[in-house]
Every structure is written in C-alpha cells, then in structure tokens.
C-alpha positions in Angstrom: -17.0 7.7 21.7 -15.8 5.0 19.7 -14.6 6.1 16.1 -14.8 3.4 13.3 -12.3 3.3 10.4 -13.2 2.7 6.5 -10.4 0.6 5.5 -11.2 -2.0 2.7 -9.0 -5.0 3.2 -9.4 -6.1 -0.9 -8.0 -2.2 -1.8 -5.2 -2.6 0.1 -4.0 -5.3 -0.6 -4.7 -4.7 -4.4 -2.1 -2.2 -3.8 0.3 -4.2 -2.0 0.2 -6.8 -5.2 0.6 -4.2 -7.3 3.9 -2.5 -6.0 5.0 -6.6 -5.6 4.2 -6.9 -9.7 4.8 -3.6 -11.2 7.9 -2.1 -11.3 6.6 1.3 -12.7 3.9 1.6 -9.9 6.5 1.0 -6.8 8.8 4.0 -8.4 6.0 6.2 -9.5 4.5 6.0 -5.8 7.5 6.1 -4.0 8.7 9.2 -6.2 4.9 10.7 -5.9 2.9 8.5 -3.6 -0.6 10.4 -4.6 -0.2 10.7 -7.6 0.6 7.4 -8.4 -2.9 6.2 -6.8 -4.4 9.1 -8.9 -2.8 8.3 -12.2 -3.7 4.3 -11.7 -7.2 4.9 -10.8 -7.5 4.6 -6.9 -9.5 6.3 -5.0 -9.0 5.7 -1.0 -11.4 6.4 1.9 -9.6 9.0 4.1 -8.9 6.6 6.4 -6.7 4.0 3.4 -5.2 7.0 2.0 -4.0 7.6 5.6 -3.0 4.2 6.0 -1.0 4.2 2.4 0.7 7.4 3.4 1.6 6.0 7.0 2.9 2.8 5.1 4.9 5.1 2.7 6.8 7.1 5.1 7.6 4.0 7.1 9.0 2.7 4.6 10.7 5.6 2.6 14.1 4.8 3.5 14.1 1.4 2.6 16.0 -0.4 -0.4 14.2 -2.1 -2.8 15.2 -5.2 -1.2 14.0 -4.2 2.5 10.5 -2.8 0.6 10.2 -6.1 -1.9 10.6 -8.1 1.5 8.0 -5.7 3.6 5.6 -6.3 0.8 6.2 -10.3 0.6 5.1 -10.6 4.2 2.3 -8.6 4.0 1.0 -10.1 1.3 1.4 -13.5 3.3 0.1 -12.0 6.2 -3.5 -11.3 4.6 -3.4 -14.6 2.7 -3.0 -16.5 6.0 -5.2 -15.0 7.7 -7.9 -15.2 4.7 -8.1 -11.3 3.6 
C-alpha cells in the first residue's frame, strides 16, 4: 500500500522565507513552534506540520548562525530546482 503525503512546496517554503526575514517569527517558533504558525495564520496538512516539527527539532540546538545558514540553503535548494 503506497501512502501519499500532502505537503505543499509554496507553504513551506513561505515559511522558510519567513524565519530568513522576520526576526520575531524565527524566536516566536523556536520558543513555541505551534504557536507561532497559529498566531501568524498557518494552517498545515498533518503531514507539513509533521514536516515543520521534524525540521524544528533537527534544528533546535543550533545557533542562529547554524539556523540562518540551514535556512539559506534551503531556500536555494527550492529556487534551483524551480519550487
């Protein structure tokens, strides 16, 4: 049985710019990942929201440098490859 995922590229990576551009965000949703997404307006398929929180607690530990960096490349990542 093959089992499909609901992730939308666009949502993601609408998140990804705006922890790269907004200070507030990045703290608010590494303090309280959830409710950051709640109080900015997102609302994820289970399957982003699973995504998100995998993303978070990889990179939990990480200074704002290591995180600023992560982010940088994915945001290059999707705008190489067209998403």
């Amino acid at each position: 049985m093959r089992v499909e995922m609901l992730i939308r590229d666009e949502v993601l990576m609408n998140l990804v710019d705006l922890a790269r551009t907004d200070p507030e965000f990045k703290r608010r949703a590494r303090a309280d990942l959830e409710g950051a997404l709640h109080e900015y307006g997102y609302e994820l398929t289970a399957d982003e929201l699973a995504a998100v929180k995998e993303f978070h607690r990889r990179t939990l530990e990480m200074s704002d440098a290591e995180l600023n960096r992560t982010l940088a490349e994915r945001a290059s990542s999707a705008t190489m490859r067209g998403g």
